[in-house]
C-alpha atoms as an extended CHARMM CRD file, in Angstrom:
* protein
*
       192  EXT
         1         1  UNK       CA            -41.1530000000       65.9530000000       -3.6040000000  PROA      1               0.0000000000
         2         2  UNK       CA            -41.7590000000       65.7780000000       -7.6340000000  PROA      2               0.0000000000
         3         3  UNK       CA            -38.9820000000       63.3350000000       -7.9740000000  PROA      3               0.0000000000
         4         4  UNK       CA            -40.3160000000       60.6920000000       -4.9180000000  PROA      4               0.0000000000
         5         5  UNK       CA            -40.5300000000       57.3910000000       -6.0400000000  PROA      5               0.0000000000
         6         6  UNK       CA            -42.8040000000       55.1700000000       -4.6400000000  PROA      6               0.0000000000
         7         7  UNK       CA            -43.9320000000       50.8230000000       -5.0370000000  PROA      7               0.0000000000
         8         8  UNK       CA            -46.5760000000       50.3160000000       -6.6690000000  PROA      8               0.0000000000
         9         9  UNK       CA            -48.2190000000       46.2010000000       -6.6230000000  PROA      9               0.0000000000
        10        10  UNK       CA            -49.7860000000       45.1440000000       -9.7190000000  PROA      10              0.0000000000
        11        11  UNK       CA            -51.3560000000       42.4110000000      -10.9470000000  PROA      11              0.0000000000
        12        12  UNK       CA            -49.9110000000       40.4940000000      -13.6620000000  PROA      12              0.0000000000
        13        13  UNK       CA            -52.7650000000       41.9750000000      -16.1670000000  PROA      13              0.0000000000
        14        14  UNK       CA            -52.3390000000       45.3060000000      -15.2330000000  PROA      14              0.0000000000
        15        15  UNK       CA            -48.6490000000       45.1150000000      -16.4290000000  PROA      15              0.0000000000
        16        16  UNK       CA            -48.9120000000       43.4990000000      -19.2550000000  PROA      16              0.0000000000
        17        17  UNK       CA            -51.6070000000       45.8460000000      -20.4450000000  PROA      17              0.0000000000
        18        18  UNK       CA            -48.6960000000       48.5840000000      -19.1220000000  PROA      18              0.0000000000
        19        19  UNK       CA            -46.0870000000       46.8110000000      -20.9750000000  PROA      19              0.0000000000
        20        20  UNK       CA            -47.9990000000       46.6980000000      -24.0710000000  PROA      20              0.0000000000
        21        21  UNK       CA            -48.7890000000       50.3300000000      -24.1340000000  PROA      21              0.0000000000
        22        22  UNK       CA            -45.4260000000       51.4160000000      -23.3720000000  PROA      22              0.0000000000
        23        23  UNK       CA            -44.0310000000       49.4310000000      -26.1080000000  PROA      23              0.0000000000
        24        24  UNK       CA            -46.4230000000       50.8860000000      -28.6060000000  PROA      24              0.0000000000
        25        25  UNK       CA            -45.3860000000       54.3620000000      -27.5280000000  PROA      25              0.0000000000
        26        26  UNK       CA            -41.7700000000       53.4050000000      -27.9000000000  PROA      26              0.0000000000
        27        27  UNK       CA            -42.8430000000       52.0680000000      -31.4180000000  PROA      27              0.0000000000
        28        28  UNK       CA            -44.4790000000       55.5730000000      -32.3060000000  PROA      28              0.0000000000
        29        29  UNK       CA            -41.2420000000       57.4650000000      -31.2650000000  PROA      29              0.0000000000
        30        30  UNK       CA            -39.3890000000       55.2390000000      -33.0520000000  PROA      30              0.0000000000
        31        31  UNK       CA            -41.2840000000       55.8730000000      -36.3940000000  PROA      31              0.0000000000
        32        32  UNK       CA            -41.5920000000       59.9380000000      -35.6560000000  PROA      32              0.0000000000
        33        33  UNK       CA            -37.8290000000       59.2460000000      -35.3540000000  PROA      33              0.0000000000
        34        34  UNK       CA            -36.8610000000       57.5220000000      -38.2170000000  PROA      34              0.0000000000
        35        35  UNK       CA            -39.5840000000       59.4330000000      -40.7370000000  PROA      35              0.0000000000
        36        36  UNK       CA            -38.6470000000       62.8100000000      -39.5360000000  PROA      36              0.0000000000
        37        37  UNK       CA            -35.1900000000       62.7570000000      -38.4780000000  PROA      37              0.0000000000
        38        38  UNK       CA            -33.6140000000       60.8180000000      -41.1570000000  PROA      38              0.0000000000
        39        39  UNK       CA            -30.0680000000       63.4260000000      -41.0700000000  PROA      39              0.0000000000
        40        40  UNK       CA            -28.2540000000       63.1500000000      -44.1870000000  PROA      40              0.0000000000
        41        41  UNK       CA            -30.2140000000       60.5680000000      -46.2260000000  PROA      41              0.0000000000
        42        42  UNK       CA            -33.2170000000       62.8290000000      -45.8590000000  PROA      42              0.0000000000
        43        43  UNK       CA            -33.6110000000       64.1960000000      -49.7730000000  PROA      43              0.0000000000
        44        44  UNK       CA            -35.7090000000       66.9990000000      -48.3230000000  PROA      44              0.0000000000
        45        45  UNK       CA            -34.6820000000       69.6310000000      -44.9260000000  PROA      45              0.0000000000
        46        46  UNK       CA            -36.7740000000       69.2590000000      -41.9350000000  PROA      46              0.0000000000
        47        47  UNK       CA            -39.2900000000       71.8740000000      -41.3300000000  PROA      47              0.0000000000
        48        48  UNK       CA            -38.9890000000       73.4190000000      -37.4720000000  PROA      48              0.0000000000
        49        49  UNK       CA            -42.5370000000       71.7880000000      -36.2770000000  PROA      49              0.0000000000
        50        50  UNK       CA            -41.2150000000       68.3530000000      -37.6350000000  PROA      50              0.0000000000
        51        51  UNK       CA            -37.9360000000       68.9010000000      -36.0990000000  PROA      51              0.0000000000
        52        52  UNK       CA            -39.9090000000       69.7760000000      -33.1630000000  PROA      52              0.0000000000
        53        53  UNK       CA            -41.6700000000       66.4160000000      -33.4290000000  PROA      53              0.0000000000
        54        54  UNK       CA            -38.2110000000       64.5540000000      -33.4370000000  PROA      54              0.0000000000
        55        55  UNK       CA            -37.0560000000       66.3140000000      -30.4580000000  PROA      55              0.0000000000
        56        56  UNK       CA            -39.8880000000       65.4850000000      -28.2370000000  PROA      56              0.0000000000
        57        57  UNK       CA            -40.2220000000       62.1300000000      -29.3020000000  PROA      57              0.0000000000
        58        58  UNK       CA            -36.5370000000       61.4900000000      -28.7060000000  PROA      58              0.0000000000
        59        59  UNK       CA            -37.1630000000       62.5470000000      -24.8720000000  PROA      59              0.0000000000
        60        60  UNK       CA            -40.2490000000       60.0940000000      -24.9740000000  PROA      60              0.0000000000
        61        61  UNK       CA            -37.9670000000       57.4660000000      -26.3890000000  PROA      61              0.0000000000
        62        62  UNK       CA            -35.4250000000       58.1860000000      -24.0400000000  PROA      62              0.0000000000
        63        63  UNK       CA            -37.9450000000       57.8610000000      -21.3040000000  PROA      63              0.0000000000
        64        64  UNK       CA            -39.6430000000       54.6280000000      -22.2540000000  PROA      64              0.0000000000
        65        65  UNK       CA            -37.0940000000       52.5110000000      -23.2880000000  PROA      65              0.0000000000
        66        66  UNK       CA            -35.5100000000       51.9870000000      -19.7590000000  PROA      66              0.0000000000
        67        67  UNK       CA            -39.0790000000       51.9330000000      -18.4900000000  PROA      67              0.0000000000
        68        68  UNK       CA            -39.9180000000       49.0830000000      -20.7790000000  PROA      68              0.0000000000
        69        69  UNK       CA            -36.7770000000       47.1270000000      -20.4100000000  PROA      69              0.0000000000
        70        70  UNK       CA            -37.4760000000       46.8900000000      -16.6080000000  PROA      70              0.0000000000
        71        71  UNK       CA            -41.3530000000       45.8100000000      -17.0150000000  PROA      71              0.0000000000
        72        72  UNK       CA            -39.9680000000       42.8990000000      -19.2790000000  PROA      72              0.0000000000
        73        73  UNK       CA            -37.8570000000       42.0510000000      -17.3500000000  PROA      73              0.0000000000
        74        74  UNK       CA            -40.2150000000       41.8970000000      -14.3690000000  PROA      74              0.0000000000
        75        75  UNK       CA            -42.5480000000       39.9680000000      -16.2860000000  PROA      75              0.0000000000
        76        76  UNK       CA            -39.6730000000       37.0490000000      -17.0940000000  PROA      76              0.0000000000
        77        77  UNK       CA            -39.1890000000       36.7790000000      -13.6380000000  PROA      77              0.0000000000
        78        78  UNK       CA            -43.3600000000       36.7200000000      -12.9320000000  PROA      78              0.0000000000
        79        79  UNK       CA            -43.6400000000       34.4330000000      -15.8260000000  PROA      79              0.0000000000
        80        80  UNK       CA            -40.3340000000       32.2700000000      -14.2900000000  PROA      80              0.0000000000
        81        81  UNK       CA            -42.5730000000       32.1710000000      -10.4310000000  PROA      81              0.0000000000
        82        82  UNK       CA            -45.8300000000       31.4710000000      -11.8710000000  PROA      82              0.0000000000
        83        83  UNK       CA            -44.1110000000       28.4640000000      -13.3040000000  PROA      83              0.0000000000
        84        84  UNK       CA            -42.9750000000       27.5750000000      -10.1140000000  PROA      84              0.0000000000
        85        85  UNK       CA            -45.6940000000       27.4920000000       -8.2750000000  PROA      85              0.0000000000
        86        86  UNK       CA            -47.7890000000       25.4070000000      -10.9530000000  PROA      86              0.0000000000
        87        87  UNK       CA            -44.7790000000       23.2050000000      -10.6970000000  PROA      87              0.0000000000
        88        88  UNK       CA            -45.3990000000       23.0570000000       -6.6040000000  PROA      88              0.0000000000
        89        89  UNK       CA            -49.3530000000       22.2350000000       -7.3460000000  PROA      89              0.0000000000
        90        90  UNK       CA            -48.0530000000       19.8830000000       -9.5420000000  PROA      90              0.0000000000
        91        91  UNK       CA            -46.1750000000       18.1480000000       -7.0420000000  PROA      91              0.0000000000
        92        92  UNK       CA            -48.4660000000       18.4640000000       -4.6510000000  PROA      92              0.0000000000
        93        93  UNK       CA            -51.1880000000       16.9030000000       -6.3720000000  PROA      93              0.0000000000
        94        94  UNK       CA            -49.1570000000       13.8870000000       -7.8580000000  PROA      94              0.0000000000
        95        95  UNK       CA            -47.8740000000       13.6250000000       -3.8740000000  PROA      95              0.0000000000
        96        96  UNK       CA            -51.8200000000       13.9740000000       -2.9800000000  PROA      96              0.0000000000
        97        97  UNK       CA            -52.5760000000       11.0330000000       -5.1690000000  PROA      97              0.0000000000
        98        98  UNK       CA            -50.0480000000        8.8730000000       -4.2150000000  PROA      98              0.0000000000
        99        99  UNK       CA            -50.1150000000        8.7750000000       -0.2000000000  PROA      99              0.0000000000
       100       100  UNK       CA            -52.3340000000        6.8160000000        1.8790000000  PROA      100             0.0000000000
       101       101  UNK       CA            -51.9630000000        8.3470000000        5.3260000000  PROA      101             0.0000000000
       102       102  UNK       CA            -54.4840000000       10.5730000000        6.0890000000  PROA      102             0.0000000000
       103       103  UNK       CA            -52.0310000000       12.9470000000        8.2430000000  PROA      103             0.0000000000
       104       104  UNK       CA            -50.2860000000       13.3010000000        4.6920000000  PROA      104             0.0000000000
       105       105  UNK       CA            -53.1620000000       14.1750000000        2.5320000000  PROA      105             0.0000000000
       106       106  UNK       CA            -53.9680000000       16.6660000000        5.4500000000  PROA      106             0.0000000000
       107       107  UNK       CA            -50.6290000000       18.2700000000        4.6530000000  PROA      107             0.0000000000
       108       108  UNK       CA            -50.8910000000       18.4790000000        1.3020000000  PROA      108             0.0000000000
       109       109  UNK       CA            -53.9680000000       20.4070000000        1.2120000000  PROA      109             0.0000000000
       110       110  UNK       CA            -52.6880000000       22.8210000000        3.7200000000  PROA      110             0.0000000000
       111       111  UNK       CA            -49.8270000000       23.2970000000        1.6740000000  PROA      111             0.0000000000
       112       112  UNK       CA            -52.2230000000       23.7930000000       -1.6940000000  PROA      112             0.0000000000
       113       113  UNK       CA            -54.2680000000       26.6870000000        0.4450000000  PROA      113             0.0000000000
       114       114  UNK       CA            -51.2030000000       28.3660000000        1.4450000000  PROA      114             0.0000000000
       115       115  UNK       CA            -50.1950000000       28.4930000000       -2.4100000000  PROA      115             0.0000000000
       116       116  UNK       CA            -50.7300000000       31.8170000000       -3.9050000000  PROA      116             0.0000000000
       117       117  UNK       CA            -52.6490000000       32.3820000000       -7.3200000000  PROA      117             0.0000000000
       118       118  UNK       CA            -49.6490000000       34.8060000000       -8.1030000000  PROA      118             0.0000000000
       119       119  UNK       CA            -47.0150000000       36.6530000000       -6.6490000000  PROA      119             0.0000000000
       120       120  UNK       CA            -47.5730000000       40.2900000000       -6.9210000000  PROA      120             0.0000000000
       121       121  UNK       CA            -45.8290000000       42.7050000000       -8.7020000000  PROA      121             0.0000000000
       122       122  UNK       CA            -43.6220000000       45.5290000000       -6.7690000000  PROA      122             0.0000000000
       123       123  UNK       CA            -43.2380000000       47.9830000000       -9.6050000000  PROA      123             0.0000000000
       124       124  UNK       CA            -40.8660000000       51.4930000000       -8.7030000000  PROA      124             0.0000000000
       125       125  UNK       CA            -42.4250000000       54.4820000000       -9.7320000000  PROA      125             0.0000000000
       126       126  UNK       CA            -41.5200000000       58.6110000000       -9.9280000000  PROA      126             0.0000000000
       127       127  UNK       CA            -44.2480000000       60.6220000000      -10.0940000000  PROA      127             0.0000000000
       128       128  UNK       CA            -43.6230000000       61.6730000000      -13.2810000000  PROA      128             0.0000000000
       129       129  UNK       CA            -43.6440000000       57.8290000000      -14.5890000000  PROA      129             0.0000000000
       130       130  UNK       CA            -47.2340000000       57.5150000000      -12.4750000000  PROA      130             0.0000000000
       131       131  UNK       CA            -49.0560000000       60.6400000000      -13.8560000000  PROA      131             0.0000000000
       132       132  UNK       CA            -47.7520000000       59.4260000000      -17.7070000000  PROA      132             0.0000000000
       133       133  UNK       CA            -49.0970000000       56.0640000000      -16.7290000000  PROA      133             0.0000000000
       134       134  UNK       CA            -52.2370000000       57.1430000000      -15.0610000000  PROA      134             0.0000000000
       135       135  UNK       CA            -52.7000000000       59.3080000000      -18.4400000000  PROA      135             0.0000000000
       136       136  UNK       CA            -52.5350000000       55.8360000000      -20.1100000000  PROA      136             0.0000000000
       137       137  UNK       CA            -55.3970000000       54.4790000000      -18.0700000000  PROA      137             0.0000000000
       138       138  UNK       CA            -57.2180000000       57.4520000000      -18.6890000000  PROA      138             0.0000000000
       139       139  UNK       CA            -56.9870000000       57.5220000000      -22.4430000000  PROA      139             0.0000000000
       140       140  UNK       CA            -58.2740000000       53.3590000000      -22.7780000000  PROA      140             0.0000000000
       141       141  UNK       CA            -60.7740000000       53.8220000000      -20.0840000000  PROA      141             0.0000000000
       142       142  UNK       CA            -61.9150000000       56.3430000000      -22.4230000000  PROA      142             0.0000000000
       143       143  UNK       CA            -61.7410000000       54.2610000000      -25.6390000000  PROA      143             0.0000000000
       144       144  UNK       CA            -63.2850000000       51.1820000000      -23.5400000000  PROA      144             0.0000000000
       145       145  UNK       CA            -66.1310000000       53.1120000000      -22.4280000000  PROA      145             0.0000000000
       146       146  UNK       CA            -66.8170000000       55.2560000000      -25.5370000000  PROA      146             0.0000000000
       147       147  UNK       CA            -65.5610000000       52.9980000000      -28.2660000000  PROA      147             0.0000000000
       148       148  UNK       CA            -64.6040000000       49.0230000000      -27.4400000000  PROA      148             0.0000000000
       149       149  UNK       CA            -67.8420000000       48.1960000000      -25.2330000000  PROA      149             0.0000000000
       150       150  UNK       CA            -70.3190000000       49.7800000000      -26.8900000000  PROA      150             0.0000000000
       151       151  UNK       CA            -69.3950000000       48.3090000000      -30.1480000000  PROA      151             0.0000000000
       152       152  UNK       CA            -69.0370000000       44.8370000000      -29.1730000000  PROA      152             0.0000000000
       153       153  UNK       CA            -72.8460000000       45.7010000000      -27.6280000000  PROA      153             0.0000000000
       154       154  UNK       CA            -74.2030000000       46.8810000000      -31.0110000000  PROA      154             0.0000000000
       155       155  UNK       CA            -72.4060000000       44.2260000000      -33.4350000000  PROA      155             0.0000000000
       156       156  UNK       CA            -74.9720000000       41.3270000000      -34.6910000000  PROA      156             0.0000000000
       157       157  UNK       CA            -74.3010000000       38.0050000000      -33.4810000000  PROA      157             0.0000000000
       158       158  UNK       CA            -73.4710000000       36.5420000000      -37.0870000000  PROA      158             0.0000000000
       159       159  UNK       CA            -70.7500000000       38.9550000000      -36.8830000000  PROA      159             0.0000000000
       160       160  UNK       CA            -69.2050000000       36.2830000000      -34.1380000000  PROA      160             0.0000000000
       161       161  UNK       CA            -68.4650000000       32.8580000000      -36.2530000000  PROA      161             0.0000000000
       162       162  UNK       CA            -66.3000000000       31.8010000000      -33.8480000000  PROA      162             0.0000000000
       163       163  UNK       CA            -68.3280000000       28.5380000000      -30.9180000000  PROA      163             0.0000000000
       164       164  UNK       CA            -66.7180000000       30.0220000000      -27.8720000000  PROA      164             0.0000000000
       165       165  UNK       CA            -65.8030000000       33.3710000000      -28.6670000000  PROA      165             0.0000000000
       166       166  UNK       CA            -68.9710000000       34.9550000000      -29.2260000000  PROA      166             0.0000000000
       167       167  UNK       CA            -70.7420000000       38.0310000000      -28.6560000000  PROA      167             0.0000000000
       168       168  UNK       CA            -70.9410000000       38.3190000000      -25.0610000000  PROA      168             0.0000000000
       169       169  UNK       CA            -67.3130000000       36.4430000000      -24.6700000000  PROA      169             0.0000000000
       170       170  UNK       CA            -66.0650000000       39.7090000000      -26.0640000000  PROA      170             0.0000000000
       171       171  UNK       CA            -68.6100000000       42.1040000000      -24.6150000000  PROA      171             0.0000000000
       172       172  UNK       CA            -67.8120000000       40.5470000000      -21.0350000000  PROA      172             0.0000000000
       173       173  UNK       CA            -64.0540000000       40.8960000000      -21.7570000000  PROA      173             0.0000000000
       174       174  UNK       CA            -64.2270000000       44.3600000000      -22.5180000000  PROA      174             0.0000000000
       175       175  UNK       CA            -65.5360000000       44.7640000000      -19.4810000000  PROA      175             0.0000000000
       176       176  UNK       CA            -63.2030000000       43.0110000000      -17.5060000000  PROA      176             0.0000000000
       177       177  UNK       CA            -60.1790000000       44.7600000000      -19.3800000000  PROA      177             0.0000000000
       178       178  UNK       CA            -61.7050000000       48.0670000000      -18.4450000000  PROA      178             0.0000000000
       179       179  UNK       CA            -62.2460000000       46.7080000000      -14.7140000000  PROA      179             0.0000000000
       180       180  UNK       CA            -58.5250000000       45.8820000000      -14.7940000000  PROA      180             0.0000000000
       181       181  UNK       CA            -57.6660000000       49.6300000000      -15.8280000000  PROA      181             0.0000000000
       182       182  UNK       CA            -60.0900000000       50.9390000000      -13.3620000000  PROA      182             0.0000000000
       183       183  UNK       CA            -58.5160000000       49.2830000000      -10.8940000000  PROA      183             0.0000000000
       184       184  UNK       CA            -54.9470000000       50.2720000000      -11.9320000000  PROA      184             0.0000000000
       185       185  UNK       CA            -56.1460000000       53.6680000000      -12.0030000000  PROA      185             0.0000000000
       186       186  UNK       CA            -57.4410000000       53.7390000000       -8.3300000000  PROA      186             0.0000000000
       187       187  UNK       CA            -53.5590000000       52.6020000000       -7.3800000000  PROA      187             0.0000000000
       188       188  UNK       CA            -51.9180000000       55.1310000000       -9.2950000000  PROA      188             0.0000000000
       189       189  UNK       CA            -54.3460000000       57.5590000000       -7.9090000000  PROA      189             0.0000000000
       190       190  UNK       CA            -53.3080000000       56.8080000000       -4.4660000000  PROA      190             0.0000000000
       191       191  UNK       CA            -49.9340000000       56.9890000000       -4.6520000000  PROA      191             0.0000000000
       192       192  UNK       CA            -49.7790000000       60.1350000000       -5.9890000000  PROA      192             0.0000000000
């Protein structure tokens, strides 16, 4: 039962927030790796906790890496089918523009409905993968609600110099990055 895997559909958001976060933790292992397990061309020895923190985040880097290499490589082939289908709109639009029978433009714009936005994500999971994830979620939910939201709230609005990205451009997309993890939450939730 522990080691069931299981689809989960994402949105194109939700993994790239997942790929992003993944990556950083394979970044951290990386450096706990390479600070604290250096072998031989480590001047000093390595005390037991630190060789402790080398071991564990060898098994995290062991764990992520394959992890991350599949999530990139599902987002080339997302990025490769969203192209596609703004290519098809494309089409359909230039085709939309350049007919005159009605029947035609009738066509078109039942084909432009039946376009998707996106194609979904299928991602595999284990359960161990999902609860690590979900602990993800957890964690930034925390930060957004605690940290990134209120923050943006409290900042003056001569701290935002910028026409278009001003206060509430960030305040409202805070929000909708922590509606994103919410919602990722509420799938990993269910298939566990």
């Amino acid at each position: 039962m522990e080691n069931r895997s299981f689809t989960v559909i994402l949105t194109r958001m939700e993994l790239t927030w997942l790929y992003r976060q993944l990556l950083s933790g394979l970044d951290r292992a990386k450096g706990v790796i390479q600070e604290y397990g250096g072998g031989v061309l480590r001047a000093d020895p390595v005390t037991p906790a630190q060789q402790e923190m080398v071991d564990e985040a060898e098994k995290y880097k062991t764990e992520l890496e394959p992890l991350t290499a599949n999530i990139k490589e599902r987002l080339d082939i997302g990025e490769k089918e969203r192209l596609n289908l703004v290519n098809l709109r494309a089409d359909l639009d230039e085709a939309f523009e350049l007919v005159e029978e009605d029947s035609a433009k009738q066509e078109i714009l039942n084909r432009l409905k039946e376009i998707p936005k996106e194609e979904p994500y299928r991602i595999q999971f284990d359960r161990a993968t999902a609860k690590f994830t979900l602990k993800l979620v957890e964690n930034d939910l925390q930060k957004f609600n605690q940290q990134v939201i209120p923050n943006y709230q409290k900042a003056k609005l001569e701290d935002f110099t910028d026409k278009i990205q001003t206060k509430s451009y960030w305040v409202n997309k805070a929000k909708r990055s922590k509606e994103i993890l919410e919602q990722l939450k509420i799938k990993l939730e269910k298939s566990l």
